[in-house]
N, C-alpha and C positions, 0 to 999 in steps of 0.2 A: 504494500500500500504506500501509496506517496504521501509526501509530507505536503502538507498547508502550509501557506504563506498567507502571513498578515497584511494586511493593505499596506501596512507600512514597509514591510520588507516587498512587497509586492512590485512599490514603487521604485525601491532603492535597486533591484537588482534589475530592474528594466532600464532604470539610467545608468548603471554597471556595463548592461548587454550593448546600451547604446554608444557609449562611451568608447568600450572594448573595441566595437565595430568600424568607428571612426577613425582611432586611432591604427588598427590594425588595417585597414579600407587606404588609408592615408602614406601606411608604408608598402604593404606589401600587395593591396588592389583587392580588388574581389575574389577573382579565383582561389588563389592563394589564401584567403580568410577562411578559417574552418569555423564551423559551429562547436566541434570539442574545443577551440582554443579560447572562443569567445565565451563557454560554459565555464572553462577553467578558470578564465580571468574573472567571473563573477561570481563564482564559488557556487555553481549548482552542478544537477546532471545536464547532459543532452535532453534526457526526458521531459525535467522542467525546463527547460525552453522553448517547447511548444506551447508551455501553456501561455509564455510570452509572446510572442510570435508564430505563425503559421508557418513561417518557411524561414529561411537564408533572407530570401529576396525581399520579404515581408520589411523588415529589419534594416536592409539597407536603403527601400524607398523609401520608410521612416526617418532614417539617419540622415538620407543625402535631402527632403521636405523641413526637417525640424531645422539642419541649418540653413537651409535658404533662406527659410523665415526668419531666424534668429539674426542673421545678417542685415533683411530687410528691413526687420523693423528696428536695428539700430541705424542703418542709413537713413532710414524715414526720421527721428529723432534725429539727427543730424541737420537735415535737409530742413527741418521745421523749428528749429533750432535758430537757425541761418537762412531766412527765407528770401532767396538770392540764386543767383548762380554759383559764387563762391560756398553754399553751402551746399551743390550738388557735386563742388569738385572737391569737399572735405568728406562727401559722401564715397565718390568715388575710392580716393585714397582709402577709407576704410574698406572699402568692400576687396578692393586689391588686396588689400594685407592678409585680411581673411584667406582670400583666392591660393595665399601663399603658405596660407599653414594647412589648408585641407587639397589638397593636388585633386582628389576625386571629385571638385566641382567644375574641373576646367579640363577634365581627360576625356572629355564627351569621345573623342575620335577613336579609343583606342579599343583594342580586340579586349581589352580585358573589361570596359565598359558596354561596349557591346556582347557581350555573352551575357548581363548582366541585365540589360534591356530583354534581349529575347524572352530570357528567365520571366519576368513582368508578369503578370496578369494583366487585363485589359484595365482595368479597375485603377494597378498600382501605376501604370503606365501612363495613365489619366492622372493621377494625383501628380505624378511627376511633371507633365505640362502642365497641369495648371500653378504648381509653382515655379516652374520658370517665367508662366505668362503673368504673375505677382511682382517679379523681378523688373520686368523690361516697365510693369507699370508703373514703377518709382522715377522714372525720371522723364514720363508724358505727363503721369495726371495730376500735375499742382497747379492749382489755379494762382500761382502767384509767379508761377515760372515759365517763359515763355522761347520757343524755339528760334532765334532768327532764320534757320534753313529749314528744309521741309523734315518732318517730324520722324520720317524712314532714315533719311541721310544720319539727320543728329544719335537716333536710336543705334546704327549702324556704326557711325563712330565710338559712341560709346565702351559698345558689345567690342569693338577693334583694339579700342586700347585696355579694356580687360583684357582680354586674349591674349595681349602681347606676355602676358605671363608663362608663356609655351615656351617662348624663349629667354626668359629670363638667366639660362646657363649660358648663354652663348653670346650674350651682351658683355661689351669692352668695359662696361662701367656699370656700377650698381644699379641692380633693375628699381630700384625703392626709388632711386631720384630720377630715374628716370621715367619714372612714369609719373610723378609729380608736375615733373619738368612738363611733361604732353600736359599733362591735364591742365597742368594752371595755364597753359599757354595755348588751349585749343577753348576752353569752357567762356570766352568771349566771343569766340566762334559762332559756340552753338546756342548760347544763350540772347537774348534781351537782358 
């Protein structure tokens, strides 16, 4: 017979699972993330992890949702913070930083994230566009902020200079200032 868990441990070892997963997601990818190592690191069985999660994939479209959010809505507080364009390019800078501790929000392209999509349910696949489509809407829908170029291009730009984070090893100079350097130097650009 299995053992019960109290809501309180309930909670603690789901933010354990999730923790485990991000950081282990963050070095070694998906594939390579085992559920014994993510049970080990939270001190249960395998067995109780189902009653946490449904699958693997369950767990990491949870993982890779909760931070998008957690990202957003400190950029959102930033952004509203600083209701300007200056406070969309202190947004930005944050959202980069993040970009730079979690790798598995910016490896969209790779065989080890795609294995990880197919994995999906329609459902979890769904949740995971609609938190990307939460992301691109922090820097259209503020009524106090306004695009000088058309709303694709500036979106476009945006998306381009996160990205540059693909390359951040191959850059001659620290990628941190340098994408500062872009942002503070393009966000009169693209702003009013």
């Amino acid at each position: 017979m299995s053992r019960s868990f109290t809501e309180r441990e309930k909670e603690n070892i789901k933010r354990s699972l999730q923790e485990a997963c991000k950081q282990s997601w963050t070095q070694y990818g998906y594939k390579k993330t085992s559920v014994d190592d993510l049970c080990k690191q939270a001190g249960i069985s395998k067995g109780a992890f189902y009653l946490f999660f449904e699958s693997k994939e369950a767990l990491f479209c949870e993982v890779l949702c909760s931070v998008q959010k957690q990202i957003c809505t400190a950029a959102l507080a930033v952004i509203e913070k600083h209701k300007e364009k200056h406070g969309v390019a202190e947004a930005l800078k944050l959202i980069y930083r993040e970009y730079d501790k979690n790798n598995f929000l910016y490896d969209s392209s790779s065989t080890d994230f795609t294995i990880l999509m197919n994995k999906l349910s329609e459902e979890q696949a769904k949740k995971i566009e609609e938190s990307n489509h939460m992301s691109r809407q922090l820097f259209s829908n503020q009524p106090y902020l306004k695009f000088k170029v058309d709303a694709d291009l500036a979106m476009s730009v945006i998306y381009s200079l996160i990205m540059n984070i693909k390359n951040k090893d191959i850059l001659p100079h620290n990628h941190m200032e340098t994408f500062d350097f872009m942002v503070d130097h393009l966000i009169d650009s693209l702003y009013e």
